[in-house]
C-alpha positions as CSV (number, residue, x, y, z in Angstrom):
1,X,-14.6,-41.2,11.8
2,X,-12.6,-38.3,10.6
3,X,-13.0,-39.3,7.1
4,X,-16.8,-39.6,7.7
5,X,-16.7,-35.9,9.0
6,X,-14.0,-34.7,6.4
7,X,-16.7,-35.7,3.6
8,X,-19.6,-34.1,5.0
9,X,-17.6,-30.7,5.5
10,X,-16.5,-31.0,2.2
11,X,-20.2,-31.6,0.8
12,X,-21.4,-29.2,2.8
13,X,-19.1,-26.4,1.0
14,X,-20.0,-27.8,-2.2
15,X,-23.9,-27.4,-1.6
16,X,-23.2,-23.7,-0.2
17,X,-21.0,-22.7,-3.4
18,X,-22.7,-24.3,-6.0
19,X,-24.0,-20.9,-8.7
20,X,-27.2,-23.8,-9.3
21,X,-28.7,-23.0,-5.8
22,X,-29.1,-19.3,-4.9
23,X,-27.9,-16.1,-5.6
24,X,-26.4,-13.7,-2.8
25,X,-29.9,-12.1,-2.6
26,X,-31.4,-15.2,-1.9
27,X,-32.8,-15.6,-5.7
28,X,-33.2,-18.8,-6.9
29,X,-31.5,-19.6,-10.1
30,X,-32.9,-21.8,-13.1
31,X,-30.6,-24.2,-15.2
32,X,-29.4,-21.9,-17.6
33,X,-28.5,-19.1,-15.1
34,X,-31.3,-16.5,-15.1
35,X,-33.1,-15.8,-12.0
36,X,-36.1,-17.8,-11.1
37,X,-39.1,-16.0,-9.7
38,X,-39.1,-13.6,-6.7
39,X,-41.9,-11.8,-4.7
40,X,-42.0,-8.1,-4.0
41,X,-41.5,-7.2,-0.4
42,X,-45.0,-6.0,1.1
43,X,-42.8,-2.6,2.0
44,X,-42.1,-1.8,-2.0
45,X,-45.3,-2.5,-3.1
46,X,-46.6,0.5,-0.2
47,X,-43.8,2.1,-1.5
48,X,-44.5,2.2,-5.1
49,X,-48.4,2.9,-4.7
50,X,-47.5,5.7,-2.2
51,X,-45.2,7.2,-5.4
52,X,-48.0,6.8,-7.9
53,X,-46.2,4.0,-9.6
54,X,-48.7,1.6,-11.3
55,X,-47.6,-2.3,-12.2
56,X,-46.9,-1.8,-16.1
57,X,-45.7,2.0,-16.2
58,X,-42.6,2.4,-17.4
59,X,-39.7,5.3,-17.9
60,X,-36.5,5.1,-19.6
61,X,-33.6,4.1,-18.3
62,X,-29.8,5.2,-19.3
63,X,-28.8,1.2,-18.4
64,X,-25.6,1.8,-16.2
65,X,-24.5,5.6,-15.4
66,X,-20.8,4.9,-16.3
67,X,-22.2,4.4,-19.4
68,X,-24.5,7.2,-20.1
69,X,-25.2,7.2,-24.2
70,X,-22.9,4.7,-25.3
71,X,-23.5,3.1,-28.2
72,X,-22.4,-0.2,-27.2
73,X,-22.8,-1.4,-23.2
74,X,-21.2,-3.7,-21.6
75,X,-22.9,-5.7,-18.1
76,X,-21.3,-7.3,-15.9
77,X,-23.2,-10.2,-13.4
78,X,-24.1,-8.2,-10.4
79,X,-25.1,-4.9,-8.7
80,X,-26.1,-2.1,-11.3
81,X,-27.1,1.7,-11.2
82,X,-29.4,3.0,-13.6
83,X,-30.9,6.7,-13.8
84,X,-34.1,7.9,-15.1
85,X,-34.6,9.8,-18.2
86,X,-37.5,11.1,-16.8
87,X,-40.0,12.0,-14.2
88,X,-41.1,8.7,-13.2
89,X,-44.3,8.4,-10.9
90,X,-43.3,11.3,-8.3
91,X,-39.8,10.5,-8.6
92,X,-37.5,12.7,-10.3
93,X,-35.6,12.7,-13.6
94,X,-32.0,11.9,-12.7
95,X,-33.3,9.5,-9.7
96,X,-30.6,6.2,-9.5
97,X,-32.3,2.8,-9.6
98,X,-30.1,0.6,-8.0
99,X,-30.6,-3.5,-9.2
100,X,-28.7,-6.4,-9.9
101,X,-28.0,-8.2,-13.7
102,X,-27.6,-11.7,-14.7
103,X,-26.0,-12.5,-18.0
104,X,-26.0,-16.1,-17.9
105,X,-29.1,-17.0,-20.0
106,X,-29.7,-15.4,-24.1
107,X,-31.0,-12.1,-22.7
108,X,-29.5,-10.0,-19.9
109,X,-32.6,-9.6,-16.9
110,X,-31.7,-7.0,-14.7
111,X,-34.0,-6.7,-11.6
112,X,-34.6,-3.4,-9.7
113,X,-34.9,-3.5,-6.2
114,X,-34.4,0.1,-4.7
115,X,-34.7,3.9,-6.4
116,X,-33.0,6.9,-5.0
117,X,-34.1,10.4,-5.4
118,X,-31.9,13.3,-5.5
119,X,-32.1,14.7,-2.3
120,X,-33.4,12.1,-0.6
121,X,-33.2,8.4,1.3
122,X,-33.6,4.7,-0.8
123,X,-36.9,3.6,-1.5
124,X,-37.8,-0.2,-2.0
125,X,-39.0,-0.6,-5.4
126,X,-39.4,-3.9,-7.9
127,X,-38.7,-3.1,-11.8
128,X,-37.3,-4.6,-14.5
129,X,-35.6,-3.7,-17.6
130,X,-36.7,-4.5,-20.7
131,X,-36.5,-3.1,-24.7
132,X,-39.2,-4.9,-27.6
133,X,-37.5,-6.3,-30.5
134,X,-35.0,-8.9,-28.7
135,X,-33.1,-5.5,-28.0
136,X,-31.9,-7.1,-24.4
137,X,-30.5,-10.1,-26.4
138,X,-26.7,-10.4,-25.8
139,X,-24.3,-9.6,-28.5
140,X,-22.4,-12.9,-29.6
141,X,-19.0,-11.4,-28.2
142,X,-20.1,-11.2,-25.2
143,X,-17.9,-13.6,-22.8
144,X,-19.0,-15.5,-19.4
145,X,-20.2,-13.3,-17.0
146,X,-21.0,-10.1,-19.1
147,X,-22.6,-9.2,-22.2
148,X,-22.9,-6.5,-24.1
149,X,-25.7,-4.2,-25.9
150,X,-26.4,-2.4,-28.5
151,X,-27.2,1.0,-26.9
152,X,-27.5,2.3,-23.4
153,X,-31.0,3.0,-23.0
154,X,-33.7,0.3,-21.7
155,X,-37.2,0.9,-19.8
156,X,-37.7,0.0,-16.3
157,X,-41.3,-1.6,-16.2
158,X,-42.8,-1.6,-12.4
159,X,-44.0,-4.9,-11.1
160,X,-45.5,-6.5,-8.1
161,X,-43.4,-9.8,-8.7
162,X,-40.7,-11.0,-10.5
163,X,-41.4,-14.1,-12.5
């Protein structure tokens, strides 16, 4: 009997550790590593209409603020702080958009989840980042769990869902 419940502890941490489940946000990962598709919380999507932001608009985005115009950028797998360019919607330039990065997969997807203002609280958003041209593409040095990119500026497109 002890073997029998020595085994089903041990599967049991194997399920709950295993990177092929979840995420710690909940988001379900596909089989190369990337995040699998995500709603927008009901409160974000008030959120965003109430700050004029429109599913498609986008502002540019200096990618990680410990970064600010490098020419090269390194990611790293989890939370990320990104700042606005510009006036975005009725949020300010200089406003911090606060998100987490996956690197597993060819690209880096970095998923935003809250913006905050100067001078004010957190606001739930949904963004992503994204550049045309295969610009998020990760260089070939880039190692496990990071990746680096050319540049250190991105867009942050509004959405209502992340797919």
């Amino acid at each position: 009997m002890h073997t029998t419940n020595a085994l089903l502890l041990s599967s049991v941490v194997l399920l709950a550790t295993s990177p092929a489940c979840t995420t710690a946000g909940g988001v379900a990962l596909r089989p190369d590593g990337t995040p699998g598709p995500q709603e927008c919380s009901e409160e974000a999507k008030r959120t965003m209409r109430a700050l004029k932001l429109h599913v498609g608009d986008a502002e540019l985005v200096e990618l990680d603020a410990n970064q600010i115009g490098a020419r090269r950028v390194t990611l790293y797998d989890g939370p990320i702080e990104s700042i606005l360019e510009d006036d975005f919607g009725t949020l300010e330039a200089t406003t911090r958009l606060y998100g987490q990065v996956w690197t597993s997969g060819p690209q880096v997807v970095i998923r935003y989840y809250e913006a905050h203002p100067p001078d004010s609280e957190k606001l739930p958003i949904c963004a992503v980042a994204r550049l045309s041209q295969d610009q998020m593409r990760k260089s070939p040095d880039s190692k496990p769990g990071m990746a680096i990119l050319e540049g250190s500026i991105a867009a942050a497109y509004i959405v209502d869902a992340f797919r």
